[in-house]
Every structure is written in structure tokens, then in C-alpha cells.
N, C-alpha and C positions, 0 to 999 in steps of 0.2 A: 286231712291234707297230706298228701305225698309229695315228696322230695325224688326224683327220678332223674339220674347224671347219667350223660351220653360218654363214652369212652369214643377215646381214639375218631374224634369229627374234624381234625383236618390235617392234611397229608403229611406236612413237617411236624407235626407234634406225633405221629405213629412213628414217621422215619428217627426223629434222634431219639427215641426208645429200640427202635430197630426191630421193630413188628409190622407185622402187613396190616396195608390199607382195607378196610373193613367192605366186606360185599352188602352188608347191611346194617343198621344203627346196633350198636353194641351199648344195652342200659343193664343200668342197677339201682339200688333205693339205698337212701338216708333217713334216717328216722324226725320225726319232728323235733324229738332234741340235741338234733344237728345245726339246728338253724342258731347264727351267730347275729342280730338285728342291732339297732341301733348305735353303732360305732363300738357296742364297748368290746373293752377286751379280749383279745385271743393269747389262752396262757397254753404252752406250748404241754403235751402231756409230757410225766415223768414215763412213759415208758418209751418214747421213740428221740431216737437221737436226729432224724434227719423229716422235717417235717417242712414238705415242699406245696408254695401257691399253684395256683391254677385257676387263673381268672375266665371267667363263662360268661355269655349275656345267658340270661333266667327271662324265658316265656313263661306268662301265668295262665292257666286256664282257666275261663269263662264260664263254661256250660259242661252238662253231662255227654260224656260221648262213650262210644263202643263200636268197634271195626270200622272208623271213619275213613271214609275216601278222600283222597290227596287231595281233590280237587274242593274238597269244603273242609279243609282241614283249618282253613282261615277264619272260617267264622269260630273258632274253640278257642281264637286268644284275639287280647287286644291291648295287652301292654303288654311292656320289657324292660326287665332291669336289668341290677349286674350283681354277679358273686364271686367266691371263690371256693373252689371245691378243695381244700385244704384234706393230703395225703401226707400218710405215716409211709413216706417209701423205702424205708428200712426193713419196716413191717412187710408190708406189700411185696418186696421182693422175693422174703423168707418166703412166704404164704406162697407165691407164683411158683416157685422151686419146689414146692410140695403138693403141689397141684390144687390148692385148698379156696375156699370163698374171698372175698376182700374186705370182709366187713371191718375186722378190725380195724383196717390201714384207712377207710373210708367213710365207716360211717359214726365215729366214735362220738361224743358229744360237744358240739359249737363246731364242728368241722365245715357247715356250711354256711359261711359270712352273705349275709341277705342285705343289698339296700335298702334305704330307707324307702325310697322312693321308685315307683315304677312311671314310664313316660307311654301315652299311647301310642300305637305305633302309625298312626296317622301324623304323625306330628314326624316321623322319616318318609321322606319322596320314595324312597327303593331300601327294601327288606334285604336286598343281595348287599348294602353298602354300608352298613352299620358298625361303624368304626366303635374301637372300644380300646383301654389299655391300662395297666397297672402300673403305677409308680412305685420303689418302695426306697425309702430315706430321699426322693426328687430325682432319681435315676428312674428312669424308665424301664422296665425290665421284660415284660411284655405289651405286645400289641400288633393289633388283626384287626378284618372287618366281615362281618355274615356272607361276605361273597367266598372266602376262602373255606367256607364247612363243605365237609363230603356231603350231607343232608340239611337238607333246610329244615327251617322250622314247620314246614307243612309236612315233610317225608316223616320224620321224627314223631309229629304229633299220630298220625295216619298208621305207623310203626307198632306205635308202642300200644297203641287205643286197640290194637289187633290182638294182642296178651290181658293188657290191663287197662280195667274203664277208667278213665278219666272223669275229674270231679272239680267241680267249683274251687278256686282255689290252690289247686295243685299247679306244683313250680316242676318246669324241667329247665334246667342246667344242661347245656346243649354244645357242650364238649370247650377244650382250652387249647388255646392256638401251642406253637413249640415255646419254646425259651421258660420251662418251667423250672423252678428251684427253690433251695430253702428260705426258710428265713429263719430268724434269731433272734433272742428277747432283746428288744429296743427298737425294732424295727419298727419304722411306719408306713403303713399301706396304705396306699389314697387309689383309688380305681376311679375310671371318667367312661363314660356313657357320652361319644362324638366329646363336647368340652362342656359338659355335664359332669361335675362333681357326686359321684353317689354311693362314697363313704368313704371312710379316713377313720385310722385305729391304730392301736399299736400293739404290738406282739410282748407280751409277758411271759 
């Protein structure tokens, strides 16, 4: 199982970074001991002072694929959940400065919070209007809907399947709208799938 995060997939979340909008999907990997499941705990690390959310809807894939065409890119998924691709951006900025990889800032361990639950995607009328959004202490802090990505989830799957085969199983994290930021130990994070509850934790 692979864990693969789209960078920079929709316009305001490149602009308040102040980087250009992408000519084509911009991925990278998290390791399977990234994945943070079942509500518990996100204990913030002792090496990074400034450790910011980034809420994603998470397509799973279905079936095996390789160099898939857009146009059947739909049959490789059939549920969606939600996450958060939780960044060390203190990290990340050094590392950017020096021209270096991101793993550290990215894929370090429990970094990627997994719902419990995934919903089919027949059960949404339109893949362009999949509302989603983060709450954190009952503030709202993010929130988008799949119509707003640079790439859909067909161009993304189609993209990536062009590098790397795709497998039963495997999550893509399909980028995080603007208004990203940190959080702090005692925080709680509740994320909603349209008015879908699908997870609540608290940051230690």
C-alpha cells in the first residue's frame, strides 16, 4: 500500500505560498507509517516547532493499473474519504532553501491522519461538488469542494499511473485547498466529508 500526496492542486493554496500554479500534478510518497487511523492521537514531534494541517479528500484505489487513460481512469476508484497531510513547515522551508527532498517535513511517522470510514462515490450526484472541511476547537478553519482542484481525480489517477503502478489499496491524498496552519497540543480536529463526520482527535 502507497500513500501518494498531490502538491499545490488548487489555485489559492499555491497563491498564499506564492508559487506558481502547477502545468501538471505535482506527487510524492508517505510511507505506510505515516498513516494516523482510528481517531487516536497526533503527538506533535519534538523536532519541529511549527507543524501545520492540511485537510485532502483521499481516493482509494480499486484495481491494478499502469499508463491509464483519463478516460477510464474511473473505474481504478470507488470510494473517498478524508485526511490530513500534516507538515513540519519549519522543516520544509529549511529543506526548500537548500534545494533538498521533503521527506522529512512530510513523511515522518503518523503524519497522514486516515478516516475511519470511506463512502462510495455513487452516493455523491457530481465528483466536481464534494464539499469537505476542517474544524479545529469548533472554528472552522478550512474548507473547499472537488470542483475547485487544478486536477481531478481522473487526471491525477491517469498522471501518476504514467510513473507508478497503482495497486489495490493505495490512498492518493489529492492536494489541500488555502487557509493551511498550525496547530498546538490540545487542539481538536474534527474533519466532515459534505455533513459526514469522519474523524475527531486531539493534538498532543
Amino acid at each position: 500500500m502507497k500513500i501518494i500526496c498531490i502538491g499545490r492542486n488548487y489555485v489559492a493554496h499555491a497563491k498564499e505560498f506564492n508559487e506558481a500554479v502547477p502545468e501538471e500534478p505535482i506527487f510524492f510518497m508517505k510511507p505506510d507509517t505515516a498513516l494516523l487511523r482510528n481517531n487516536d492521537p497526533f503527538y506533535i514531534p519534538d523536532w519541529s516547532n511549527d507543524i501545520h494541517h492540511e485537510i485532502e479528500l483521499v481516493v482509494k484505489i480499486n484495481r491494478i493499473g499502469k499508463n491509464i487513460e483519463k478516460r477510464f481512469a474511473h473505474r481504478y476508484y470507488d470510494e473517498i474519504g478524508l485526511g490530513i497531510d500534516f507538515t513540519a513547515r519549519d522543516v520544509q522551508t529549511e529543506l526548500k532553501k537548500k534545494g533538498l527532498p521533503w521527506e522529512k517535513a512530510k513523511a515522518f511517522d503518523k503524519s497522514a491522519v486516515l478516516s475511519a470510514n470511506f463512502f462510495s462515490k455513487s452516493i455523491f450526484p457530481d465528483n466536481e461538488s464534494i464539499k469537505f472541511h476542517l474544524d479545529i476547537n469548533g472554528n472552522t478553519v478550512q474548507e473547499s469542494h472537488s470542483g475547485l482542484m487544478i486536477f481531478d481525480f481522473d487526471e491525477l489517477i491517469s498522471h501518476i499511473s504514467k510513473y507508478v503502478m497503482l495497486k489495490i489499496g493505495d490512498l492518493i491524498y489529492t492536494g489541500t485547498p488555502a487557509n493551511v496552519g498550525p496547530v498546538k497540543i490540545g487542539d481538536r480536529l474534527e474533519g466532515y466529508l459534505e455533513d459526514k463526520k469522519m474523524f475527531d482527535f486531539q493534538v498532543k
